[in-house]
C-alpha positions in Angstrom: 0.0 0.0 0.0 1.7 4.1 -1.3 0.2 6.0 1.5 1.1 9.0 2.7 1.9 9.1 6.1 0.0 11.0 8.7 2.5 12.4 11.7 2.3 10.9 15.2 0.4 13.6 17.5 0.6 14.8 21.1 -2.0 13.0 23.3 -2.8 16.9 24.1 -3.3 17.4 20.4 -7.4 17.6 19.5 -8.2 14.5 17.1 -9.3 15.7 13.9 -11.0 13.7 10.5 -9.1 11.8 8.2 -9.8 11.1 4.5 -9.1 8.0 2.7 -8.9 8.3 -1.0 -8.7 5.9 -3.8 -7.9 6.1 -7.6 -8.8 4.2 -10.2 -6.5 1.7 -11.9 -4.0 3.5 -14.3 -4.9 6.9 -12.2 -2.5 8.4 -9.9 -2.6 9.9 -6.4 -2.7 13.3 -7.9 -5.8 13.0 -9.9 -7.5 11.5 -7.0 -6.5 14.6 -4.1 -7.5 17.2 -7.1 -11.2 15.4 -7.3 -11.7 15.5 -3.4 -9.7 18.7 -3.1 -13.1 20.2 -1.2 -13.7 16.6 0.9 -10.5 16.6 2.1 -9.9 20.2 3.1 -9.3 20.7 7.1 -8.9 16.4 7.1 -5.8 14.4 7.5 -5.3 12.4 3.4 -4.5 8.6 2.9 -4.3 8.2 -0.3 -4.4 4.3 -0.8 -3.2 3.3 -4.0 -1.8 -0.5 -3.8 -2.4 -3.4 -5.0 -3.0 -1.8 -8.3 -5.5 -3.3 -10.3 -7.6 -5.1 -7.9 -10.4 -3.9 -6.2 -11.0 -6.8 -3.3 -7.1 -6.7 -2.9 -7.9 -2.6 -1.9 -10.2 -3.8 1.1 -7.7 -4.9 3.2 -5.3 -1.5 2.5 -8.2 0.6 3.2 -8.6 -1.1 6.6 -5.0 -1.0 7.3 -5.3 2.7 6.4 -7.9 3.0 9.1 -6.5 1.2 11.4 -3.4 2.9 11.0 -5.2 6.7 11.3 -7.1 5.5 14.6 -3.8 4.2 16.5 -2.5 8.2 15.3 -5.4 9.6 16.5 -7.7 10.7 13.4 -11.1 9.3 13.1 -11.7 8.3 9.4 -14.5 11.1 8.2 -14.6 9.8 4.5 -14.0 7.0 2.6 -14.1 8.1 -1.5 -13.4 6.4 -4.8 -13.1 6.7 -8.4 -13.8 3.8 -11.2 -12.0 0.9 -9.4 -11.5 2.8 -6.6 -15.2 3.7 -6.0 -15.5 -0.6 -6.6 -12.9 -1.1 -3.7 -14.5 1.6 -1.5 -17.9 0.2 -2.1 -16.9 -3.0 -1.3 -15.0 -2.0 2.2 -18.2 -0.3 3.4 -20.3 -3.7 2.4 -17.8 -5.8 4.9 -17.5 -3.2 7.4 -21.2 -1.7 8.0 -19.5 1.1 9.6 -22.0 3.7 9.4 -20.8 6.9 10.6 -18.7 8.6 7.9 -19.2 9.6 4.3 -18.8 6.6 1.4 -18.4 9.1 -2.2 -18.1 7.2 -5.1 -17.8 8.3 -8.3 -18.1 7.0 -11.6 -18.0 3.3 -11.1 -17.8 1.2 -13.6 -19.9 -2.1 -13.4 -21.5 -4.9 -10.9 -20.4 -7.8 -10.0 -18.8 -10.0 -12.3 -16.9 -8.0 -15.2 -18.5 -7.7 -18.4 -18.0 -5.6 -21.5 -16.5 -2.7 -20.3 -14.4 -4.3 -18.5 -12.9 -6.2 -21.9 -12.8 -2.5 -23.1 -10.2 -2.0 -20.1 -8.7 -5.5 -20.8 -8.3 -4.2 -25.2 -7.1 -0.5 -23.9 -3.9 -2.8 -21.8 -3.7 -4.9 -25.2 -3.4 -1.9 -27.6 -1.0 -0.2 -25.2 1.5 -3.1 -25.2 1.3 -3.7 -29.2 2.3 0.1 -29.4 3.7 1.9 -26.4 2.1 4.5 -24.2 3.6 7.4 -26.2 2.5 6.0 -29.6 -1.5 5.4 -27.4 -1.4 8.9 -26.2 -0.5 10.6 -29.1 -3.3 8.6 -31.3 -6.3 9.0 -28.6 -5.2 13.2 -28.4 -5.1 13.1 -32.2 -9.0 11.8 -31.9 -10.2 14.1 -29.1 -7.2 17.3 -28.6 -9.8 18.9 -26.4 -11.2 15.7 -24.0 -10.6 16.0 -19.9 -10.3 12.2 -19.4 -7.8 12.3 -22.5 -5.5 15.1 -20.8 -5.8 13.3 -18.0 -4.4 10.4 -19.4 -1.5 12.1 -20.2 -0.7 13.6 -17.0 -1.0 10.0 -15.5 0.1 7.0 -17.2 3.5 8.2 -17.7 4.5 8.5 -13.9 3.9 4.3 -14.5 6.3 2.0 -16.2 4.8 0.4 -18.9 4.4 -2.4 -17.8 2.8 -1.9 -14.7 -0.2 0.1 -16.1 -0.7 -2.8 -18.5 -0.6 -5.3 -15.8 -2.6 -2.6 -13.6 -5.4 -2.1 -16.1 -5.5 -6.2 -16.9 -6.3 -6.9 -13.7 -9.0 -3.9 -13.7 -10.5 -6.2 -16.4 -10.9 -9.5 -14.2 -11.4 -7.6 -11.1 -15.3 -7.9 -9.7 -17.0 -5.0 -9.2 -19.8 -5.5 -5.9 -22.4 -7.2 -6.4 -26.4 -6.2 -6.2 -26.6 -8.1 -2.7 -23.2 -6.7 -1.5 -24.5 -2.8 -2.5 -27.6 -3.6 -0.2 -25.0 -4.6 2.9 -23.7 -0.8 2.9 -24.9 1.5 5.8 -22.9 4.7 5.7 -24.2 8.0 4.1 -23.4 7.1 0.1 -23.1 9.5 -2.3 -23.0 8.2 -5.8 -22.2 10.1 -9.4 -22.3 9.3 -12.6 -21.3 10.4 -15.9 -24.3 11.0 -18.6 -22.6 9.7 -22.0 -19.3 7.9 -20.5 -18.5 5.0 -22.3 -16.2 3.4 -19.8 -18.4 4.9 -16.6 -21.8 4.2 -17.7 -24.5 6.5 -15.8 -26.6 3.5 -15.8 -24.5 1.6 -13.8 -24.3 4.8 -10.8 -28.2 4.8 -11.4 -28.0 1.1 -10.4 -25.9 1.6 -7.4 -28.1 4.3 -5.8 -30.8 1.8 -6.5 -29.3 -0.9 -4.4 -27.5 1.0 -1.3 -30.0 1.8 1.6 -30.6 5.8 1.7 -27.5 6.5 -1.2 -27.8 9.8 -3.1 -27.0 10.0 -6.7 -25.5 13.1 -8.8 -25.9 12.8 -12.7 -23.2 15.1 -14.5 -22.5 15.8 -18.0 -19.2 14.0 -18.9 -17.9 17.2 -20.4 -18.3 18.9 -17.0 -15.1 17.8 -15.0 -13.3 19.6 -18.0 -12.8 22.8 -16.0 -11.8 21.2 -12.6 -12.4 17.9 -11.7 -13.5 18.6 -8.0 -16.8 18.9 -9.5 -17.2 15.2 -9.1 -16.4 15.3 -5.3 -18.6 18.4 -4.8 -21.2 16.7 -6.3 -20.2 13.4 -4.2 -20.7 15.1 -1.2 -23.8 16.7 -2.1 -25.1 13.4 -3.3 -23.9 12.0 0.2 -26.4 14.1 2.2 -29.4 13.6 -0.2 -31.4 10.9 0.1 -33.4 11.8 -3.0 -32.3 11.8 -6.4 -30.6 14.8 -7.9 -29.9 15.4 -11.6 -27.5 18.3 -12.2 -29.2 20.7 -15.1 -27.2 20.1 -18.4 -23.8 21.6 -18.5 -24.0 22.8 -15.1 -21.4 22.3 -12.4 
């Protein structure tokens, strides 16, 4: 587990919250702080990043992560996700049924056993190792120069060797997402957003989510509007997260 570490305090000191964040596979820790930027203002930040690749393998780091904060004295506030890391986060709060902190997850990406989207994942790893991640970059900004998720691409995948994002995203691609039943386990205050119009992140499948979890709250966004600043997606998390109605952002808006 690529944590950062939280310092030891005083016993005088006051205990504050912590925030444990998770990216998605082929992501990196800086995409993940910028989308929770707001969440995790005034909190302590894990940022749990390993095992890559496999969501079930994350449970276990985000309860280390926890248990780590506690013995430090912070009190986990938050528990968010993005694509896999949404799957992990989802999938700790089934186990757990700790209900007294905020579970954001955003843009996840299936349920339970992976389908066809996942093969997308599982093609994207294959293309990358036929051609290199300079030669994939270079074609996908050729198709869409003015895409977020593109640009973001490019910020990311290079801090990886090659080979470990390929390995990363193949086991993305045979990694279970929760399943219908584990969904209905979760009791923490859930809030849930999707993409309209994401190929990868379909809005059905966050619509499907806030169906199953007890009392979750669902955003739908326009996939263009992270394009600005991607802490619109934990913004609308954590507005989601407090709703337990849903709540579909007018088109465009942020």
């Amino acid at each position: 587990m690529a944590d950062q570490q939280a310092p030891r305090r005083s016993p005088s000191s006051k205990p504050r919250g912590a925030a444990i964040l998770l990216p998605g596979a082929g992501s990196s820790e800086d995409f993940v702080r910028r989308v929770f930027a707001g969440v995790a203002l005034d909190r302590e930040v894990r940022v749990v990043t390993r095992p890559v690749g496999d969501a079930r393998g994350l449970v276990d780091s985000i309860e280390s992560a926890i248990s780590d904060l506690t013995g430090r004295g912070w009190r986990t506030e938050v528990v968010a996700g993005v694509s896999l890391g949404a799957h992990a986060a989802a999938q700790w709060a089934a186990r757990s049924r700790i209900r007294d902190l905020d579970l954001l997850l955003v843009m996840p990406a299936w349920t339970g056993s992976p389908g066809a989207i996942a093969a997308a994942t599982a093609a994207a790893a294959d293309r990358l190792e036929a051609v290199g991640v300079a030669e994939e970059l270079a074609r996908i900004r050729t198709e869409s120069p003015d895409d977020w998720v593109v640009a973001e691409l490019t910020r990311a995948w290079p801090q990886w060797s090659e080979q470990a994002l390929i390995s990363a995203l193949r086991a993305t691609a045979r990694s279970p997402a929760p399943t219908v039943e584990e969904l209905a386990q979760i009791c923490a205050r859930t809030g849930i957003v999707g993409l309209r119009s994401d190929p990868l992140h379909p809005h059905s499948t966050a619509s499907g989510w806030h169906a199953a979890i007890p009392g979750a709250g669902l955003v739908l966004i326009d996939r263009s509007a992270p394009a600005d600043d991607v802490a619109v997606l934990g913004a609308a998390a954590a507005l989601a997260a407090r709703s337990t109605h849903r709540h579909e952002a007018p088109s465009g808006s942020r």
